[in-house]
C-alpha positions in Angstrom: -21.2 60.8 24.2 -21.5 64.5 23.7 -22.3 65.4 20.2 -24.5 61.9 18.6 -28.3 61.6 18.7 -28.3 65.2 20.1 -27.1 68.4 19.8 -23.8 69.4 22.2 -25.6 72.4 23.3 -29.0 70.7 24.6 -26.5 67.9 26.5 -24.6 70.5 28.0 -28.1 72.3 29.4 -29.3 69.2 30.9 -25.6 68.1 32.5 -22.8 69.7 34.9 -20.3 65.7 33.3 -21.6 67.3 29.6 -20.5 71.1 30.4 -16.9 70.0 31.7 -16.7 67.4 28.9 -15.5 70.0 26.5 -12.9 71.6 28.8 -11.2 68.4 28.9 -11.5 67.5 25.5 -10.1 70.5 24.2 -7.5 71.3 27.2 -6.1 67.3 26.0 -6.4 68.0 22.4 -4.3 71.0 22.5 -1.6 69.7 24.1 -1.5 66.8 21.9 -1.7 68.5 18.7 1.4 70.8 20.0 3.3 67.8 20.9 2.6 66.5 17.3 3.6 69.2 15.0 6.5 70.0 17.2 7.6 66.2 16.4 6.4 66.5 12.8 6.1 69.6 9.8 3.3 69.6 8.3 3.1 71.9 5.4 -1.1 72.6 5.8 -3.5 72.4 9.2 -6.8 71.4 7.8 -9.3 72.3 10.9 -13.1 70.9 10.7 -15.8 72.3 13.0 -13.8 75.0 14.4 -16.2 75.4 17.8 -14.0 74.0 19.5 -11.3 72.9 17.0 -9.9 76.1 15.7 -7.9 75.6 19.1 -5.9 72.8 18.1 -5.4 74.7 14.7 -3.8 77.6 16.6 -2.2 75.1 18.3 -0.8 73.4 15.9 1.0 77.0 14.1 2.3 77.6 17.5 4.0 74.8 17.6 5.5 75.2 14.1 4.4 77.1 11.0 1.9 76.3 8.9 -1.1 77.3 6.5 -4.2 76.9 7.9 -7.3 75.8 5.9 -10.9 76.3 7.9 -14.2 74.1 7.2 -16.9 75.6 8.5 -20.3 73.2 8.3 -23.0 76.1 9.5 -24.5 74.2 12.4 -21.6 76.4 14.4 -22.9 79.4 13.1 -26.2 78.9 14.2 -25.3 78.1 17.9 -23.8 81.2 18.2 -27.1 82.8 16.7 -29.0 81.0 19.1 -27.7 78.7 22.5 -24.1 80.1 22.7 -23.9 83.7 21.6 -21.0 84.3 23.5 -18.4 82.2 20.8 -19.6 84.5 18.0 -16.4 86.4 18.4 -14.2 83.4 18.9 -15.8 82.4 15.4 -14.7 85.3 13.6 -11.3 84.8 15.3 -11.2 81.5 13.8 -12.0 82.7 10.0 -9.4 85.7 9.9 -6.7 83.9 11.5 -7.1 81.1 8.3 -5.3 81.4 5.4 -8.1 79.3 3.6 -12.3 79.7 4.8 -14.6 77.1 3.6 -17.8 76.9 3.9 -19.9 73.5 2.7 -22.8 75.2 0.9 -23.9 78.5 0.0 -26.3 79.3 2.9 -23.5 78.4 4.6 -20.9 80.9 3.1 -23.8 83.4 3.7 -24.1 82.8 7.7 -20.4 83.3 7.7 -19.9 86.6 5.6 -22.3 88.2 8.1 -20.0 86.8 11.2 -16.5 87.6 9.3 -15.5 89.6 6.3 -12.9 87.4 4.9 -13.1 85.7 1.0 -15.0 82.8 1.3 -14.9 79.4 -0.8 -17.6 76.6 -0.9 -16.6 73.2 -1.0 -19.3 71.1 -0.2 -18.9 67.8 2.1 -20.5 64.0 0.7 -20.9 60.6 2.3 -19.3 57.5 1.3 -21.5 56.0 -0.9 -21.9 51.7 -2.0 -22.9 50.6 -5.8 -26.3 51.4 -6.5 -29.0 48.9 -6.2 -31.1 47.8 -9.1 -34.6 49.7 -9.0 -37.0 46.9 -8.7 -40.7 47.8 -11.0 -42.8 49.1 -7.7 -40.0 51.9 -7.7 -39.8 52.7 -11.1 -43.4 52.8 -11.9 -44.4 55.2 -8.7 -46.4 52.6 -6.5 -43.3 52.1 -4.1 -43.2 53.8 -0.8 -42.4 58.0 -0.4 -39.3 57.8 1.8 -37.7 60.0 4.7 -34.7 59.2 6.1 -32.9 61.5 9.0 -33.2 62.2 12.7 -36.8 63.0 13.8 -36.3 66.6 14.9 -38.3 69.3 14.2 -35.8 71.3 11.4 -36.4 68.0 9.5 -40.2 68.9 8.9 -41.6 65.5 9.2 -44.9 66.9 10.3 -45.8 68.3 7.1 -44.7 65.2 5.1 -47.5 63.5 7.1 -49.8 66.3 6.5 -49.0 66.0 2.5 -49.8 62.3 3.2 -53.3 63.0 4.6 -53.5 65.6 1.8 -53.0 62.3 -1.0 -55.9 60.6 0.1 -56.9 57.0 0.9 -57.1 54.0 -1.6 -55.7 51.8 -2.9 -53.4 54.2 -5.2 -52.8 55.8 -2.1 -48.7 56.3 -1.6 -47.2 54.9 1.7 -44.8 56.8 3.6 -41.7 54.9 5.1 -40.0 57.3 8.0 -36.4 55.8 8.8 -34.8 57.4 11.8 -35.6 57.9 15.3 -35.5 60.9 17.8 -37.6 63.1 20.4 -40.4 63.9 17.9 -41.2 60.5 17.2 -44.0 60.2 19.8 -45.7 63.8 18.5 -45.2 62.4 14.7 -46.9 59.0 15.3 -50.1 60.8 17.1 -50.4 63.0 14.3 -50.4 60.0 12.0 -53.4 58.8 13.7 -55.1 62.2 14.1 -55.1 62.5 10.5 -56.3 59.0 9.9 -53.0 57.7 8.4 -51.7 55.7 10.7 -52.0 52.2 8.7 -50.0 54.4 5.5 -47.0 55.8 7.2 -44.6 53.1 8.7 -42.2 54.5 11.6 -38.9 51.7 10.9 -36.7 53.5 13.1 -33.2 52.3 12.8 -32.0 50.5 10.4 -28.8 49.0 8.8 -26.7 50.1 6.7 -27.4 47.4 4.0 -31.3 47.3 4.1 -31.4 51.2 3.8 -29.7 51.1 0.5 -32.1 48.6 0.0 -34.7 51.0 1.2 -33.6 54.0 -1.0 -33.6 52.0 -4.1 -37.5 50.7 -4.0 -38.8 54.2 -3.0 -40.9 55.7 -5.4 -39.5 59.2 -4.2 -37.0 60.5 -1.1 -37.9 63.5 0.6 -36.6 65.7 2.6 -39.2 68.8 3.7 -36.8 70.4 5.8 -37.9 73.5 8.1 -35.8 76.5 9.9 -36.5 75.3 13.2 -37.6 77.4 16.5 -34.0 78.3 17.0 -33.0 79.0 14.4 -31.8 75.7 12.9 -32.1 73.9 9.1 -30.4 72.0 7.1 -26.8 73.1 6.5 -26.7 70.2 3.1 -28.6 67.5 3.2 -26.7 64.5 2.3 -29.8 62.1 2.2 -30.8 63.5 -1.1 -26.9 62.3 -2.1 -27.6 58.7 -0.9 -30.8 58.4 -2.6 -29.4 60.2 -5.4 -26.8 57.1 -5.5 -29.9 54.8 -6.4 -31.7 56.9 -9.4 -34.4 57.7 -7.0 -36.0 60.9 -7.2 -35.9 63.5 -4.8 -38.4 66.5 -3.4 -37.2 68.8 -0.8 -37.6 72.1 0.7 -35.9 75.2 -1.2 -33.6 75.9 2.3 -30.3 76.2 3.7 -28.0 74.2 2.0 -30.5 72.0 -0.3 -30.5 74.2 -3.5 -26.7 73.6 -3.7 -27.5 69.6 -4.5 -31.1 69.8 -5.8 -31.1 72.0 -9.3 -35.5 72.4 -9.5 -37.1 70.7 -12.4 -33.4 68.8 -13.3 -32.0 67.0 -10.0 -35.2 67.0 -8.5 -37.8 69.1 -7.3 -37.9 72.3 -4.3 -41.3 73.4 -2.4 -41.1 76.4 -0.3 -40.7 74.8 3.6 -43.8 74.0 6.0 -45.9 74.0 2.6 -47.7 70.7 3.0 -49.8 71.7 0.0 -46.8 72.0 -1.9 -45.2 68.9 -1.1 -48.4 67.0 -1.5 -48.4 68.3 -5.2 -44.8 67.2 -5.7 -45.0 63.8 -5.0 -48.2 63.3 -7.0 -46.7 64.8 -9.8 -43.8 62.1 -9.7 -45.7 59.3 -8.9 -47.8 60.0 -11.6 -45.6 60.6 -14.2 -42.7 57.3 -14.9 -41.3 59.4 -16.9 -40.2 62.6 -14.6 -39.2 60.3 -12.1 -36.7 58.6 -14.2 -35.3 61.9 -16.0 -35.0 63.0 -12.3 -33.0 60.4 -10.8 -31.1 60.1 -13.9 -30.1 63.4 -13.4 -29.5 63.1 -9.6 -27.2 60.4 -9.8 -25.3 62.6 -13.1 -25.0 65.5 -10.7 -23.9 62.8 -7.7 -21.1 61.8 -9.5 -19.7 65.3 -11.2 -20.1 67.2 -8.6 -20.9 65.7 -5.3 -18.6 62.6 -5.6 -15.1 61.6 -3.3 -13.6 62.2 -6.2 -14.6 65.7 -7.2 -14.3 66.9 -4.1 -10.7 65.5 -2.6 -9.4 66.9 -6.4 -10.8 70.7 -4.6 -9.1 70.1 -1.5 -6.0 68.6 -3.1 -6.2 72.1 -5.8 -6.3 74.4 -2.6 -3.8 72.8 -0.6 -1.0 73.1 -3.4 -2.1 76.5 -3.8 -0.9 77.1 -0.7 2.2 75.0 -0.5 5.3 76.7 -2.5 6.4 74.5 -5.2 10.2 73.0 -4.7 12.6 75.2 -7.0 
């Protein structure tokens, strides 16, 4: 497995199987995307993550015409910034050959217009989502838990989460952090926890399923996300987190970066502190905790903004608006 629990890049560094995986991959899906179109027309190519898959895309035109709509989610961009500089031009290949560029979030469209001069659109990508869980008291009245949920890397900023923990003091008001997700900073995160003397308030659950996370989201007090740019270069191109919490009502904090401020609206949907301020996020989350109220007009608002803008719905009506404006209408 090339691309989950870790990114391609790093694989490919450690392995001679990861560095030829690609080769084949792409080699096999070329010739199998050809073979497609050339047995089927297809009005529209849609191409996601276009490092590699702007291949098949040309592919695809070569085999028979077509208009060809590229999604670019940002984390592509920033490999070429950073571990694979030498695709940057293949990039900007990929968004002037397209007869449609998209890009998922603002930060996102930004990254790109400095790789490619060519009009750019933001459509933002969402996760399928269940019914939202009833809130039980504990959530709505600030004494549940501060949640994260997301892999523990260092662009997701854990670390100062913690810190703001410490920063919250002891007691028995004293919030609890529940830390969903696993990954290599896991061992650093724990040791901090007990360096700061918070090791019985923040719980590491690891994995869970699907079911008792939505379960988890709905009895958090809060759901943060105090995302960081990373040491190469890395943060978060959305954050679709703050949608699933969003989902249940809850609140959310999260760091004014990358593609956050596209879902988070500070002070409406939810609140923004500037990144690696522990300070700042320590203040956040004992202003909603504190104040019932907030919290409620926050995740009211969250879950409004879910579902106009950030639901299936909204978004397959974009896509289904852009590909008919580039398919002729039948005289």
């Amino acid at each position: 497995n090339l691309t989950h629990e870790e990114a391609a890049p790093d694989r490919m560094k450690r392995s001679l199987l990861y560095r030829l995986m690609p080769a084949c991959f792409v080699v096999a899906g070329i010739v199998a995307i050809w073979r497609l179109c050339r047995r089927t027309r297809y009005d529209v190519i849609h191409v996601h993550w276009p490092l590699p898959l702007a291949l098949f895309g040309w592919a695809a035109q070569r085999a028979r015409p077509a208009r060809l709509v590229t999604t670019f989610y940002g984390v592509e961009l920033r490999w070429v910034k950073g571990a694979l500089p030498f695709f940057k031009g293949f990039l900007a290949w990929a968004a002037r050959r397209s007869d449609r560029v998209i890009a998922i979030s603002q930060y996102t469209a930004g990254e790109l217009r400095a790789l490619a001069d060519v009009p750019i659109e933001v459509i933002p990508y969402t996760t399928s989502l269940p019914e939202p869980a009833a809130r039980p008291p504990e959530a709505r009245d600030g004494t549940g838990p501060v949640l994260f949920v997301g892999r523990l890397v260092e662009r997701k900023g854990v670390a100062h989460l913690i810190e703001a923990i410490a920063r919250l003091g002891g007691g028995e008001a004293a919030p609890r952090l529940e830390i969903v997700g696993d990954g290599p900073e896991r061992p650093g995160l724990e040791a901090l926890a007990r360096r700061l003397d918070v090791a019985q308030r923040v719980v590491f659950r690891g994995k869970i399923p699907p079911d008792e996370l939505q379960a988890t989201y709905a009895r958090a007090a809060v759901c943060v996300l105090p995302s960081v740019l990373d040491t190469r270069g890395d943060t978060e191109g959305l954050g679709v987190v703050l949608l699933e919490a969003m989902n249940h009502g809850t609140p959310v904090i999260a760091s004014r970066i990358g593609g956050i401020p596209d879902i988070v609206e500070d002070g409406v949907s939810g609140l923004l502190v500037p990144p690696g301020d522990a300070d700042a996020l320590a203040a956040a989350v004992r202003r909603v905790r504190d104040d019932p109220a907030l919290a409620r007009r926050l995740g009211e608002a969250g879950r409004r903004r879910l579902r106009e803008q950030f639901s299936w719905h909204a978004i397959v009506q974009r896509w289904l608006n852009l590909y008919a404006g580039l398919v002729p209408r039948p005289r």
